[in-house]
Backbone as ProteinMPNN parsed JSONL, in Angstrom:
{"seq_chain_A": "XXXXXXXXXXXXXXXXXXXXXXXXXXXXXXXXXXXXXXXXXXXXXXXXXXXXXXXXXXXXXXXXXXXXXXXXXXXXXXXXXXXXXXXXXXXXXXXXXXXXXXXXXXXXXXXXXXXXXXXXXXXXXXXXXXXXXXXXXXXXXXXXXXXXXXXXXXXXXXXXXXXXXXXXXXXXXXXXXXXXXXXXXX", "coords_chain_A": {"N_chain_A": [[94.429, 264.705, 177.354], [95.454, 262.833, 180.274], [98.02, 260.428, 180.435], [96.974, 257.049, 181.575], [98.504, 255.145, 182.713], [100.639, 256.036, 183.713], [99.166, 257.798, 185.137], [98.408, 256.087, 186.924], [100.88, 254.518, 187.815], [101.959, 257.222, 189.21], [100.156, 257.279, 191.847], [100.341, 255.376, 192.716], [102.909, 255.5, 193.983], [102.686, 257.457, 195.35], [101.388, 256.59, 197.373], [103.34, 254.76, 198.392], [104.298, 256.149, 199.921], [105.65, 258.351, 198.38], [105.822, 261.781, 198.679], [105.587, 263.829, 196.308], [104.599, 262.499, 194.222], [101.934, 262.536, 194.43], [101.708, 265.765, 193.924], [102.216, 265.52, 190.969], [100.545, 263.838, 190.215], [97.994, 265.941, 189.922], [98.369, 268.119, 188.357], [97.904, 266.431, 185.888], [95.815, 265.353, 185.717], [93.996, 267.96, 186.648], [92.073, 269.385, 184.949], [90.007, 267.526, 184.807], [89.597, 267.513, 187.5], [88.605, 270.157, 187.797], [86.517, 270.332, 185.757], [84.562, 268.488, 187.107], [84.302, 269.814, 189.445], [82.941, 271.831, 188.133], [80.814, 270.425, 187.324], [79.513, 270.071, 189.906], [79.283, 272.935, 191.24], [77.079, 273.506, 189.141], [74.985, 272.593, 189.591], [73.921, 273.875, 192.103], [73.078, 276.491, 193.821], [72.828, 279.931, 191.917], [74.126, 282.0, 192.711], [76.05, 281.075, 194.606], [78.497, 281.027, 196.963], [81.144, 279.603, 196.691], [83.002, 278.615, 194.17], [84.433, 276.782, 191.613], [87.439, 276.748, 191.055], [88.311, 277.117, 193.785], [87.012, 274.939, 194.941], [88.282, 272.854, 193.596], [90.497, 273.523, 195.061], [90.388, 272.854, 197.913], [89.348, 270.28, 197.523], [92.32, 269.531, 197.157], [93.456, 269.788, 199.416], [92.142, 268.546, 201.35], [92.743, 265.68, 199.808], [95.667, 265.123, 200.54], [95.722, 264.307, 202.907], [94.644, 262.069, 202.228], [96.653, 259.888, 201.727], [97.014, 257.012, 202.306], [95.542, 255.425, 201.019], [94.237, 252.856, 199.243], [95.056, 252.989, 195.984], [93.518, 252.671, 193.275], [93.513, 253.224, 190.361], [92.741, 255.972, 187.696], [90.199, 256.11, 187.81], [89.127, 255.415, 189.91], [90.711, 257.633, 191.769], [89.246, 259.75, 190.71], [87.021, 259.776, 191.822], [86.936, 259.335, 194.371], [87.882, 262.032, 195.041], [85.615, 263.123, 194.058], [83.608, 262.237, 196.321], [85.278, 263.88, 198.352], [84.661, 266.699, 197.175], [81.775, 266.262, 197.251], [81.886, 266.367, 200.049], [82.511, 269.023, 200.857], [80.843, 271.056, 199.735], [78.733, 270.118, 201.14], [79.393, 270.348, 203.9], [79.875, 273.05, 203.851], [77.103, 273.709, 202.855], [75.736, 273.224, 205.675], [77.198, 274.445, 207.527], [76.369, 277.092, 205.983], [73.591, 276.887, 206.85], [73.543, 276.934, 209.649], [74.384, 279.351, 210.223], [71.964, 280.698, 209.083], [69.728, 280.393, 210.236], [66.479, 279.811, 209.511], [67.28, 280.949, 206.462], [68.232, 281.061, 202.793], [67.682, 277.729, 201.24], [70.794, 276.09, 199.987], [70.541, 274.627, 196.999], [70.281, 271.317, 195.3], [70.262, 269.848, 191.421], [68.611, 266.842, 191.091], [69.204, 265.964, 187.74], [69.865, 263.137, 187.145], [68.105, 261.206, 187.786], [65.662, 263.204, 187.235], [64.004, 262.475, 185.154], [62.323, 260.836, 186.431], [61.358, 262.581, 187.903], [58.96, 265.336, 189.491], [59.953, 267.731, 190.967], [62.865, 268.849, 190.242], [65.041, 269.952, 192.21], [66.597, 269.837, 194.679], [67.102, 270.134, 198.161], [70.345, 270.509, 199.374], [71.341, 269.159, 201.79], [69.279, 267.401, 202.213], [69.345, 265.295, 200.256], [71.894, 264.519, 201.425], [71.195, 263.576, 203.479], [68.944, 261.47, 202.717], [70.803, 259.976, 200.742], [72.843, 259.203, 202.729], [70.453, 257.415, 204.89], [70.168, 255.828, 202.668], [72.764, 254.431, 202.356], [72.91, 252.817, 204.561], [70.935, 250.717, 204.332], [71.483, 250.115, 201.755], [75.032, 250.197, 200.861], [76.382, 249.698, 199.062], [74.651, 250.408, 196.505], [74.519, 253.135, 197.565], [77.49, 254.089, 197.149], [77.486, 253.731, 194.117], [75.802, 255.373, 193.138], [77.162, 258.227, 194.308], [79.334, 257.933, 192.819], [78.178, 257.611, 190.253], [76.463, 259.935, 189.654], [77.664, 262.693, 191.265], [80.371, 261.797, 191.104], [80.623, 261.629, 187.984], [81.499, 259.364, 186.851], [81.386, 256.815, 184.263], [79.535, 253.797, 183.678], [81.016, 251.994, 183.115], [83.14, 252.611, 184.084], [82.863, 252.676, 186.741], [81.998, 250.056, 187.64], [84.728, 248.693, 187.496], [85.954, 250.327, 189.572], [84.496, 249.282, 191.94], [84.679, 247.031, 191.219], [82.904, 245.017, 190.433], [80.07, 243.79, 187.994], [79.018, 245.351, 185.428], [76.57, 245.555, 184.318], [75.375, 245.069, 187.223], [75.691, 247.209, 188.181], [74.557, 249.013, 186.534], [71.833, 248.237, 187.201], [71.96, 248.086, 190.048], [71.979, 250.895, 190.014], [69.509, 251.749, 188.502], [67.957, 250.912, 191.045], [68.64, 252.351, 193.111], [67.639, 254.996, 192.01], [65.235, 255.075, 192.356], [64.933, 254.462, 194.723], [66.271, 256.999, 196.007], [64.305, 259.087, 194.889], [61.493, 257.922, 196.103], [62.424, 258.465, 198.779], [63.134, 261.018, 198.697], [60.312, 262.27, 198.113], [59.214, 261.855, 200.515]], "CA_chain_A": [[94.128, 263.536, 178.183], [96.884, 262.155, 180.411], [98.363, 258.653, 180.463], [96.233, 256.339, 182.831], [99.677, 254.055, 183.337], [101.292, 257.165, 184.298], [98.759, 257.834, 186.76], [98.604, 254.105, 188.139], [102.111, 254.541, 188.708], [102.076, 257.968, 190.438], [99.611, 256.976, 192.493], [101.116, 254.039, 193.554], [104.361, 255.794, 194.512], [102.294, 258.405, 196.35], [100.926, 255.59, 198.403], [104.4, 254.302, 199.065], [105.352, 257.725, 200.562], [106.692, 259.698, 198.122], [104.75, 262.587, 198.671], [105.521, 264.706, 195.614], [103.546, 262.048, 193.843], [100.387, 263.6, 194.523], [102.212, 267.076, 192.969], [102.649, 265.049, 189.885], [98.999, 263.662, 189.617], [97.29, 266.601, 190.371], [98.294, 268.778, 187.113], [97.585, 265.288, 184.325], [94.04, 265.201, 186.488], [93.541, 268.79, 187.168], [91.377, 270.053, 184.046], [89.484, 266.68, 184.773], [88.909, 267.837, 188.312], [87.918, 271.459, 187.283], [85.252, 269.72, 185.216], [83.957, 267.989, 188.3], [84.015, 270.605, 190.451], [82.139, 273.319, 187.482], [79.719, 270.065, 187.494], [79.124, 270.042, 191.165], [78.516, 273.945, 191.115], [76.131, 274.246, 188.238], [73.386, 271.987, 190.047], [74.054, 274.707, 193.318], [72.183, 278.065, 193.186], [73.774, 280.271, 191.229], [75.232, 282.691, 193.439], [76.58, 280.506, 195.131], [79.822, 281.669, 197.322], [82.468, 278.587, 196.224], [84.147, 278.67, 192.719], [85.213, 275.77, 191.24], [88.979, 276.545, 191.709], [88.185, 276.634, 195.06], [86.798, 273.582, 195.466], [89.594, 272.015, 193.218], [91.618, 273.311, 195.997], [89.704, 271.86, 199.079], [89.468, 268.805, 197.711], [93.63, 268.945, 196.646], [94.089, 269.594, 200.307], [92.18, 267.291, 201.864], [93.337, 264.643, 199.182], [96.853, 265.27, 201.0], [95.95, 263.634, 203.857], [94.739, 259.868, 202.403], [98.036, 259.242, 201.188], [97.248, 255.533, 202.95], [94.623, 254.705, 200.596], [94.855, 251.573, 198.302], [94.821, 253.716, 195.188], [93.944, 251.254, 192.134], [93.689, 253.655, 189.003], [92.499, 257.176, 187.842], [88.647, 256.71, 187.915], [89.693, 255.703, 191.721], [91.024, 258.673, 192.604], [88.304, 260.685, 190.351], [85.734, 259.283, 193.058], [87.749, 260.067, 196.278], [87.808, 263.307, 194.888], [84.378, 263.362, 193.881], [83.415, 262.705, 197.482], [85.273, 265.205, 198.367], [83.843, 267.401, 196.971], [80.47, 266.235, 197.72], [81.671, 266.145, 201.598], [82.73, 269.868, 200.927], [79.671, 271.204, 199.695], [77.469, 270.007, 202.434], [79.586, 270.942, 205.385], [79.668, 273.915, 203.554], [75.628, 273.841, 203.551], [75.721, 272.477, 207.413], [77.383, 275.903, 207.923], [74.973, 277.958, 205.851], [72.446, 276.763, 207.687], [73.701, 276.994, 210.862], [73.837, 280.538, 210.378], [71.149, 280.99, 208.763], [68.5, 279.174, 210.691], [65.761, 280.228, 208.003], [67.627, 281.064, 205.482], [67.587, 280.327, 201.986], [69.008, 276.793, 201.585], [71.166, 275.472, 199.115], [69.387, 273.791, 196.081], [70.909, 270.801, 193.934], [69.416, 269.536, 190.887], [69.231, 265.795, 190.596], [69.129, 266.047, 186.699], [69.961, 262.124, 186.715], [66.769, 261.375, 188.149], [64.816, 264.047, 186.402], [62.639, 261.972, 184.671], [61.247, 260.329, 187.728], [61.029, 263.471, 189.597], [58.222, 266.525, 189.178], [60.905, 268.147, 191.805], [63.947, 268.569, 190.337], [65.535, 270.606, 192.638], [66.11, 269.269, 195.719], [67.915, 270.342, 199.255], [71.481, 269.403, 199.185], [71.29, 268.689, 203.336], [67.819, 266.28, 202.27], [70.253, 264.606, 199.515], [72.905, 263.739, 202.126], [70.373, 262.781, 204.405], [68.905, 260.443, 201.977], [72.328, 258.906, 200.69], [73.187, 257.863, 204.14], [69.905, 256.339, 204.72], [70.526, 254.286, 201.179], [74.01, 254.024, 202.896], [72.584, 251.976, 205.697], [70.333, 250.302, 203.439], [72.624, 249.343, 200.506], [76.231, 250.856, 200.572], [76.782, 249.77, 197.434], [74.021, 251.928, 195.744], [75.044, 254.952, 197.762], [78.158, 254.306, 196.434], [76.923, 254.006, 192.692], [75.174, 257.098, 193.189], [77.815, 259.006, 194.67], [80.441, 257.866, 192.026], [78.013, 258.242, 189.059], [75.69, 261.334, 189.902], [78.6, 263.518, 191.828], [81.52, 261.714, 190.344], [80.314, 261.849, 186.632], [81.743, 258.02, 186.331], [80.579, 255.835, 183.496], [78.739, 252.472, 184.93], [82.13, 250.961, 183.241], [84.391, 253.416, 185.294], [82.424, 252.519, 188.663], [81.845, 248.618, 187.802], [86.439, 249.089, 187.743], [86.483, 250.696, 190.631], [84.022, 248.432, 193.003], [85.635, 245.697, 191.156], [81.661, 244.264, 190.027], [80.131, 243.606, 186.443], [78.401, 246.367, 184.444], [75.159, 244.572, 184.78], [75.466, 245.258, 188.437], [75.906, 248.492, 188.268], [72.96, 249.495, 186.239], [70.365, 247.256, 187.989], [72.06, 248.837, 191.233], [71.665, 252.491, 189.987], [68.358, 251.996, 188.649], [67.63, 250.697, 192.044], [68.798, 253.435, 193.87], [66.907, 256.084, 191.772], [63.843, 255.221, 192.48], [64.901, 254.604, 196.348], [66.028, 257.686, 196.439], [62.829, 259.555, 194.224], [60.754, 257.948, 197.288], [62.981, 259.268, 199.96], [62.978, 262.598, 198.548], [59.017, 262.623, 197.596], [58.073, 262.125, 201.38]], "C_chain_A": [[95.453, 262.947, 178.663], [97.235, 260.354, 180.411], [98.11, 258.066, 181.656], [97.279, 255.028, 183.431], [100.423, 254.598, 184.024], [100.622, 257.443, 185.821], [98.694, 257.055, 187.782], [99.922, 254.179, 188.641], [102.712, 255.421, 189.621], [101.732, 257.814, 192.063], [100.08, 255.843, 193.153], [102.286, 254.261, 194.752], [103.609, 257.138, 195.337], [101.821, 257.469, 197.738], [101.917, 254.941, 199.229], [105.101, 254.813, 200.154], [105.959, 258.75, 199.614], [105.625, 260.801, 197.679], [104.457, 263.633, 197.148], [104.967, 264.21, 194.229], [102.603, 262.704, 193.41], [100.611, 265.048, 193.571], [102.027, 267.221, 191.378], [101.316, 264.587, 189.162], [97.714, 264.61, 189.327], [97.129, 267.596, 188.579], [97.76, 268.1, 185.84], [96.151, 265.509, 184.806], [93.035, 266.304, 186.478], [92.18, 269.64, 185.977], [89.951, 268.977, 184.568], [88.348, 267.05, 186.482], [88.28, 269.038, 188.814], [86.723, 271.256, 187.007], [84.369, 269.395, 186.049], [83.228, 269.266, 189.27], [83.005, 271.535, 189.979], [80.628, 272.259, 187.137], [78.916, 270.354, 188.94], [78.274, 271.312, 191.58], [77.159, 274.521, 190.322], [74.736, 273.416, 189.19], [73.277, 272.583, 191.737], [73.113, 276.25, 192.763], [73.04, 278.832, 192.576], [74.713, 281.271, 191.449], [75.831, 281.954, 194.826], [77.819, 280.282, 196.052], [81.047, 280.603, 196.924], [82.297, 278.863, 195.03], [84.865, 277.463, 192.725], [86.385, 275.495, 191.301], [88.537, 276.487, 192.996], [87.954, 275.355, 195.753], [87.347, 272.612, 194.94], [90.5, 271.513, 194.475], [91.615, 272.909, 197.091], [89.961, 270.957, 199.002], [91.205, 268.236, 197.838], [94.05, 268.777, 198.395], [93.403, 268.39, 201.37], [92.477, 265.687, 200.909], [94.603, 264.23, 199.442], [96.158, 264.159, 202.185], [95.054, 262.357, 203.795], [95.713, 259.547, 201.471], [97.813, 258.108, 201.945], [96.347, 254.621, 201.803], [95.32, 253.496, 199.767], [94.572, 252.314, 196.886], [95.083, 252.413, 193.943], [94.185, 252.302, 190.804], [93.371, 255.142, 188.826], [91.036, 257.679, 188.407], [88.665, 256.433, 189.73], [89.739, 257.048, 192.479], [90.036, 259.708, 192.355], [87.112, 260.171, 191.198], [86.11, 259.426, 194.038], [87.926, 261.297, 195.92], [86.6, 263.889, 194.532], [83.746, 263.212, 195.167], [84.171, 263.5, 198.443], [85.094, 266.261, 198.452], [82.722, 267.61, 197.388], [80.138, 266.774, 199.003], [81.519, 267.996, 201.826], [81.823, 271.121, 201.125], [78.524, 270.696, 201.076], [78.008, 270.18, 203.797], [79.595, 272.307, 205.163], [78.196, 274.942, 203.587], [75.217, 273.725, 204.685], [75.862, 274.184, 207.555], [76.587, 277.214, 207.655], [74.039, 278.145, 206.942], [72.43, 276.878, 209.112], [73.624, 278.624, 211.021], [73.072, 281.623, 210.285], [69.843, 280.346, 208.769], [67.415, 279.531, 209.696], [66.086, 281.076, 207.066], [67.255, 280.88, 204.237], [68.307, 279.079, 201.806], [69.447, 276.55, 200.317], [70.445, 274.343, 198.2], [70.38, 272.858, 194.988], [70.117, 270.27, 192.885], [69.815, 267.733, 190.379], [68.605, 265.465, 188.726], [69.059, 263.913, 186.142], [68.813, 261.014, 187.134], [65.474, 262.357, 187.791], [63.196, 263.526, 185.731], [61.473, 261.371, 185.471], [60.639, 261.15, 188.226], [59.832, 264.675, 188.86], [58.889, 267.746, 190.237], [62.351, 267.964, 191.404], [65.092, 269.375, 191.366], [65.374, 270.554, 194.033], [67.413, 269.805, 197.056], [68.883, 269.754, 199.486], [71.649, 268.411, 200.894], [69.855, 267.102, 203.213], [68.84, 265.501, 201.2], [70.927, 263.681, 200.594], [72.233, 263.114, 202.605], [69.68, 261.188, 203.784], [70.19, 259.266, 201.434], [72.438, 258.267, 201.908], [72.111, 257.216, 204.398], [69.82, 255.283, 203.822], [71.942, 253.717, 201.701], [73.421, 252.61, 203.877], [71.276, 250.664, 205.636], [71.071, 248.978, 202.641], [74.206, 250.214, 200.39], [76.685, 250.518, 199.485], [76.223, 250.573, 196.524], [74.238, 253.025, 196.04], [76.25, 255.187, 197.039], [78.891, 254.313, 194.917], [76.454, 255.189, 192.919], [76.194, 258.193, 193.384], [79.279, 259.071, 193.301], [79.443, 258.23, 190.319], [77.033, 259.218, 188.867], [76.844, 262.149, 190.526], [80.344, 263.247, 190.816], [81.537, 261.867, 188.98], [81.075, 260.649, 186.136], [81.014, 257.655, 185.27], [80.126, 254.854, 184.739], [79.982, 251.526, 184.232], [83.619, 251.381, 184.293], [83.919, 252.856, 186.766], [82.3, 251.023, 188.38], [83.851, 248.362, 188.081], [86.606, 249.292, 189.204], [85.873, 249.983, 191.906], [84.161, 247.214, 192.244], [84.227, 244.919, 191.009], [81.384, 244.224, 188.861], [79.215, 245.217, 186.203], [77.373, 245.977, 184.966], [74.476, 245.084, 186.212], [75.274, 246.552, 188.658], [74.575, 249.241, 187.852], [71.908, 248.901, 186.523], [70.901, 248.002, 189.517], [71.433, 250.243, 191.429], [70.254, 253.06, 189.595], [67.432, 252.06, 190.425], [67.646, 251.8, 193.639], [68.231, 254.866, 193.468], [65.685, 256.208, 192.579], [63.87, 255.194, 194.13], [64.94, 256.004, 196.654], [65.046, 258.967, 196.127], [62.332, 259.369, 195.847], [61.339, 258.111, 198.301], [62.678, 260.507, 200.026], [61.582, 263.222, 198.573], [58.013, 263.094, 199.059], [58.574, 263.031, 202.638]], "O_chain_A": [[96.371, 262.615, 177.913], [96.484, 259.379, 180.382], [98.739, 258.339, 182.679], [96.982, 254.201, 184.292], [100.989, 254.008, 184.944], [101.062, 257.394, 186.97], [98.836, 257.176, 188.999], [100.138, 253.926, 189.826], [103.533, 255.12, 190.487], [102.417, 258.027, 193.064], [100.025, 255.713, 194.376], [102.539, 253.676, 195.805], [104.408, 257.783, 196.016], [101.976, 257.799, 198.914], [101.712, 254.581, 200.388], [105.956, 254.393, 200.933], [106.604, 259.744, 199.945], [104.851, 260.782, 196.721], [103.347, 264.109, 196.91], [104.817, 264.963, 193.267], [102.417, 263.299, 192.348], [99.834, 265.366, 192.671], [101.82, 268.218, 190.686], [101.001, 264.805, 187.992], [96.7, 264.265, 188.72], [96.122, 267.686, 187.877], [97.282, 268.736, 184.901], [95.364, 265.92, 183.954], [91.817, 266.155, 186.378], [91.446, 270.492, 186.478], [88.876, 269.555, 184.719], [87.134, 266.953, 186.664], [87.621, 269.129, 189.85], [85.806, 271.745, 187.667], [83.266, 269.922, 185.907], [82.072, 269.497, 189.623], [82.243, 272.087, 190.772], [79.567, 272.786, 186.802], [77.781, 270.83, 188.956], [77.138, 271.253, 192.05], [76.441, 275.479, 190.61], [73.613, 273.914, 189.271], [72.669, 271.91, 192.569], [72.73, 276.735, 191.698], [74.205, 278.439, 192.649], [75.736, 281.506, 190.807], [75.95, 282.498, 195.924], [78.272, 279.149, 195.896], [82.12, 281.206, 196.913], [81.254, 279.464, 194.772], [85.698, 277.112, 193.56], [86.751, 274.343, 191.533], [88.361, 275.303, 193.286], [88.478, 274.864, 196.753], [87.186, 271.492, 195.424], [90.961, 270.444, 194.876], [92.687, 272.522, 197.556], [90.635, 270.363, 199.843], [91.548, 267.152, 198.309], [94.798, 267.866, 198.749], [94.043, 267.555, 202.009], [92.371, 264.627, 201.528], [94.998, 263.204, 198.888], [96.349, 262.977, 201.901], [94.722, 261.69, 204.775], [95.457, 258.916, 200.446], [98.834, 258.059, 202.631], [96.427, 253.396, 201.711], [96.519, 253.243, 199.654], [93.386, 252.094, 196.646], [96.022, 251.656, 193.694], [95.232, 252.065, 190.201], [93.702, 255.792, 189.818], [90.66, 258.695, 188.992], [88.245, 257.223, 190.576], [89.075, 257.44, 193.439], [89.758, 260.518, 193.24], [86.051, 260.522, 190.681], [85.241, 259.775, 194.837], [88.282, 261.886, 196.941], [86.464, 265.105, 194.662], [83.106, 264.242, 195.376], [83.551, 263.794, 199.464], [85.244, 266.937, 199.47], [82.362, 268.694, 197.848], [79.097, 267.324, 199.365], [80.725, 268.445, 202.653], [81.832, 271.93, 202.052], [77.641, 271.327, 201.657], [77.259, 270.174, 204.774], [79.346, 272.987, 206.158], [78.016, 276.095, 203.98], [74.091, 274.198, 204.841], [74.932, 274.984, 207.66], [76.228, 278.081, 208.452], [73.775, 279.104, 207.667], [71.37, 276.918, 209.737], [72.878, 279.127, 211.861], [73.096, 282.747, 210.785], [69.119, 279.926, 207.867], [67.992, 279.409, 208.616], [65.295, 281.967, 206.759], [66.08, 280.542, 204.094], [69.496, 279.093, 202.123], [68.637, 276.738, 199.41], [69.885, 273.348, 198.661], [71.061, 273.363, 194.096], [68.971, 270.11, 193.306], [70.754, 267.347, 189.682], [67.612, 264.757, 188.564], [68.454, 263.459, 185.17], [68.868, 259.91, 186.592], [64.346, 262.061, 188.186], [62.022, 263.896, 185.765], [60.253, 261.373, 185.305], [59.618, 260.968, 188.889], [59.915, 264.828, 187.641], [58.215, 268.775, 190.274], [63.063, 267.146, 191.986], [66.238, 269.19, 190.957], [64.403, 271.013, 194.633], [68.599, 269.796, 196.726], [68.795, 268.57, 199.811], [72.007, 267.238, 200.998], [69.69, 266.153, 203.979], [69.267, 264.648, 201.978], [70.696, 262.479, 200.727], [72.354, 261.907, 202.394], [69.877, 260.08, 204.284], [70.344, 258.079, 201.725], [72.203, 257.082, 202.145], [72.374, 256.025, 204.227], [69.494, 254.121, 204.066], [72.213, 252.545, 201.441], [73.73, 251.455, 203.583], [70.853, 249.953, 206.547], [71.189, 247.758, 202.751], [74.179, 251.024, 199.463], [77.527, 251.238, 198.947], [76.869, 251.334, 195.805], [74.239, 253.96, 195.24], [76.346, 256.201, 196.347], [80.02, 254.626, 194.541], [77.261, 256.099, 192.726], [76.104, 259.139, 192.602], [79.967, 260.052, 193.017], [79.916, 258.932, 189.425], [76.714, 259.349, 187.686], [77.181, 262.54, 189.409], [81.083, 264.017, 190.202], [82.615, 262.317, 188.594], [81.397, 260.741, 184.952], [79.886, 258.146, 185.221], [80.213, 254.92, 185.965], [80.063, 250.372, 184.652], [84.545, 250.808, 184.867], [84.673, 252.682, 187.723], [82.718, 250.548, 189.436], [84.103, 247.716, 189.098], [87.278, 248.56, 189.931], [86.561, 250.002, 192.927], [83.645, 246.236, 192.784], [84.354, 243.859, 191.621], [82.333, 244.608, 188.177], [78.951, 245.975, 187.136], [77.247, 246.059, 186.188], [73.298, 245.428, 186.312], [74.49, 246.856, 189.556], [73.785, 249.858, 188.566], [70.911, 249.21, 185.87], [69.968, 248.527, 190.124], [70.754, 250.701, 192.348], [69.769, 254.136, 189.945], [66.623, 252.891, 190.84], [66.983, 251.898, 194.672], [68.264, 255.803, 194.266], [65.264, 257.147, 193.254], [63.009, 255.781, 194.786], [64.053, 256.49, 197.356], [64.955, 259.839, 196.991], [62.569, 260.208, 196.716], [60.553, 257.808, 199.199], [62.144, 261.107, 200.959], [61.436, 264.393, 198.926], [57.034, 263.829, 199.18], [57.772, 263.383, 203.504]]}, "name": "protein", "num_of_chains": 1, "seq": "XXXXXXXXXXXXXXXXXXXXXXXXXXXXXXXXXXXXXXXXXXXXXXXXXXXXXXXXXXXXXXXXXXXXXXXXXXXXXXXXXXXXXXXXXXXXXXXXXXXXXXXXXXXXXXXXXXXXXXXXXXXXXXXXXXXXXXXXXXXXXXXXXXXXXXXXXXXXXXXXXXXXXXXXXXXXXXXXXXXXXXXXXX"}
């Protein structure tokens, strides 16, 4: 586990400009964002053409270019890298599907919703689609959802990072299950 003062201060100094920052955060983080990424894949079909290094390395390169962000801490950056990822995966499915007008499509499983659902296994393109309508909705629950279903946040890591109480968080995320359950159901 690396030192989360260490990373507050890389990150900081990557934000300032010094690019080799990022170089420096990437290896204390990188087992962390392996993890992420071998979550992201397992709820994908299982032949699946991306590999978790791979999509380490997507996300490392587009993580190069928001060196502007306001970077507050680690679970920060483990959520800008968790969408990311997410974004990766579904332009990745966009493309499937584009070339494979009936194809088979990409399947994720929302496991964190499970209990609600008699469907766990749901179209990652009907996912997005849903998020952004909860986006346009509530952007705060999409972005509970997105940080603790994709990002694998606690509800004390994501109450940190949108800077709200605990409390909030799980009355949000309940709130957004069940929104998106009845998004997905119809």
């Amino acid at each position: 586990m690396s030192n989360p003062n260490k990373i507050s201060l890389l990150l900081t100094e990557w934000k300032q400009g010094r690019k080799e920052a990022l170089d420096e955060v990437i290896p204390l983080l990188y087992d962390q964002l392996h993890l992420l990424a071998k979550r992201y894949l397992s709820k994908e079909r299982p032949n699946h053409s991306l590999q978790a290094t791979v999509l380490v390395n997507e996300a490392y390169i587009r993580l190069i270019e928001c060196n502007n962000l306001d970077w507050q801490n680690r679970a920060h950056f483990l959520a800008v890298a968790a969408q990311l990822m997410r974004n990766i995966l579904v332009d990745h499915a966009r493309k499937y599907s584009a070339n494979k007008r009936e194809g088979a499509k990409y399947t994720i499983s929302l496991s964190a919703i499970k209990q609600l659902s008699k469907e766990p296994d749901l179209d990652l393109l009907a996912l997005e689609d849903a998020l952004t309508a909860l986006s346009a909705i509530d952007a705060q629950q999409s972005q509970i959802v997105e940080l603790r279903y994709f990002g694998g946040l606690s509800i004390e890591e994501i109450a940190e990072v949108l800077s709200i109480s605990t409390a909030t968080v799980s009355r949000e995320w309940k709130l957004a299950k069940i929104y998106l359950l009845h998004y997905l159901s119809n």
